[in-house]
N, C-alpha and C positions, 0 to 999 in steps of 0.2 A: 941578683939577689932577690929582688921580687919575684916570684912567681906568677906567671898570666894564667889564668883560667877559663876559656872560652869554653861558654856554653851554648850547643846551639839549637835551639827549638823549632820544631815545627808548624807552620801555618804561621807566623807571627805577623803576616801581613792586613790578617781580618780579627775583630774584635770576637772572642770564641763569649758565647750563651747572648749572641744578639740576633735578632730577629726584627730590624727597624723595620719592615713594612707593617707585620705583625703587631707591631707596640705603639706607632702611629693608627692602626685604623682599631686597635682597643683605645686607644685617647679619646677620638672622633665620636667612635661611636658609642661611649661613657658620656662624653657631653651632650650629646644627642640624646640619649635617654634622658639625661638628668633636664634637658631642655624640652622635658616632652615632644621628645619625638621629632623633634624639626629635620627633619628630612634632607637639608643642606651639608650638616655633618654624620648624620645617623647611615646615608645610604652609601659613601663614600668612605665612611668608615667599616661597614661591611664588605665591601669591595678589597679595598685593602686588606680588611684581615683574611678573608676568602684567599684573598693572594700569597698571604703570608703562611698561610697553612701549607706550603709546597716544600718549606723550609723551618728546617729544626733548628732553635727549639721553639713547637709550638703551641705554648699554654699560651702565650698574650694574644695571639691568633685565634685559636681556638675561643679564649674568654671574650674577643672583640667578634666572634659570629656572633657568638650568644647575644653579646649585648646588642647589638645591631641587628638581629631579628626582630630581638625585644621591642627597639628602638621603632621598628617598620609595622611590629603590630601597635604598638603605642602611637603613632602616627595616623595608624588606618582608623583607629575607633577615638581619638583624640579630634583628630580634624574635622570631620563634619559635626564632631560635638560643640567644637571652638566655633565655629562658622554658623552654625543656630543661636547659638550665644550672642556673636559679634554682629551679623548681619543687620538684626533686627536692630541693634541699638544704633548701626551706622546710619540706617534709613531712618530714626527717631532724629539722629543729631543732623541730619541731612532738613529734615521738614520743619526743625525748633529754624537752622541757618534762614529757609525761605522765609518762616514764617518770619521772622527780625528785619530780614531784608525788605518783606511787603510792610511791616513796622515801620521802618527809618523811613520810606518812598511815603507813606500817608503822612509821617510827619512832616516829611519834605514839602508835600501839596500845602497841609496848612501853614507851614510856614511863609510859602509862595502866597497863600492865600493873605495874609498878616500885612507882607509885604503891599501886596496889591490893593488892600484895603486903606494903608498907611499913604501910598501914594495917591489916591485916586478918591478916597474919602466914603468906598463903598466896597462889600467885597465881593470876588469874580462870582459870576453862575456859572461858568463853565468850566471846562479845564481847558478850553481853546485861549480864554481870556486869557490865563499863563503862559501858555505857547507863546501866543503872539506880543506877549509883554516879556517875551525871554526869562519871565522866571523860572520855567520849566521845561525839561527836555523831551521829546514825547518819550524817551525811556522810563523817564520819572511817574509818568501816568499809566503806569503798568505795573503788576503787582510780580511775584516770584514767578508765579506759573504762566505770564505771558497775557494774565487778565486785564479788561482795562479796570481803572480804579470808580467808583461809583461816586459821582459827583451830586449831591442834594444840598439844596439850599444858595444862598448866595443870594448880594445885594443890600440889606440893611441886618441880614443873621449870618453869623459866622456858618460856612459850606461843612455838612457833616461828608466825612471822607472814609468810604469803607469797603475795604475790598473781600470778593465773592468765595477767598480762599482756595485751599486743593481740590474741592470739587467743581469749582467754577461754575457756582449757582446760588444765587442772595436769597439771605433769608434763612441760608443752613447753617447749623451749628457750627461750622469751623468760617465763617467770617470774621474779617480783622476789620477793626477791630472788635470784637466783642462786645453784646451789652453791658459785659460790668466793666471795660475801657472806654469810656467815654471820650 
């Protein structure tokens, strides 16, 4: 009483107007653009579409060179613009870290110094007197850059504690700590 109707079509084994390698490397290398250029997805997304172009249909292939060239000039004139940018400001927050670190270590000495003075009723001349009283390690008497720390004073006046900074020479502008740190 029913009647069957078999229909039977051709190719029904592959997805017909797809072009995945094509439409993955236009994804890539869209986000690649829009990421300025990052070159992680931009150049593998050219890749891919370059590949996808072998196989029809290919506009998302085609659209994924485009963007992916784009992608590789945007990278070539972005990155050493980013990296003049970046560098310099690494190497600022690199010398503000030393300069903190030669900070805490002078704080350290007087504080050793405080110590020493507390025990012994007078304070060190030296920075050996901390050594040898284990307040200090000779790390601690050393500034960022490997200087040693400049010991003046000591005995009945608190020891002024100041190191020679990045050019490793007293008396220049970039000692720590500065005239107006007392």
């Amino acid at each position: 009483m029913h009647a069957e109707i078999s229909v039977r079509t051709e190719g029904t084994n592959e997805i017909s107007g797809s072009n995945r390698c094509g439409v993955i490397g236009l994804v890539l290398s869209i986000v690649g653009v829009c990421m300025c250029g990052f070159w992680l997805l931009t150049i593998p997304g050219l890749i891919l579409s370059i590949i996808g172009l072998r196989k029809q249909p290919r506009t998302a292939a085609t659209v994924g060179t485009i963007f992916g060239g784009i992608g590789i000039i945007e990278f070539i004139i972005l990155g050493p613009l980013m990296l003049a940018i970046f560098l310099p400001a690494l190497s600022r927050a690199r010398d503000s870290a030393k300069e903190q670190i030669t900070m805490d270590r002078i704080h350290a000495v007087q504080t050793a110094s405080e110590t020493f003075n507390a025990d012994n009723g007078k304070y060190p001349t030296s920075m050996d007197q901390l050594e040898n009283a284990k307040l200090l390690s000779p790390k601690e008497t050393k500034d960022s850059w490997d200087n040693g720390l400049k010991f003046v004073g000591g005995g009945d006046t608190e020891p002024v504690i100041t190191s020679s900074g990045r050019d490793g020479e007293f008396g220049t502008e970039d000692d720590l700590p500065s005239p107006s740190h007392p």
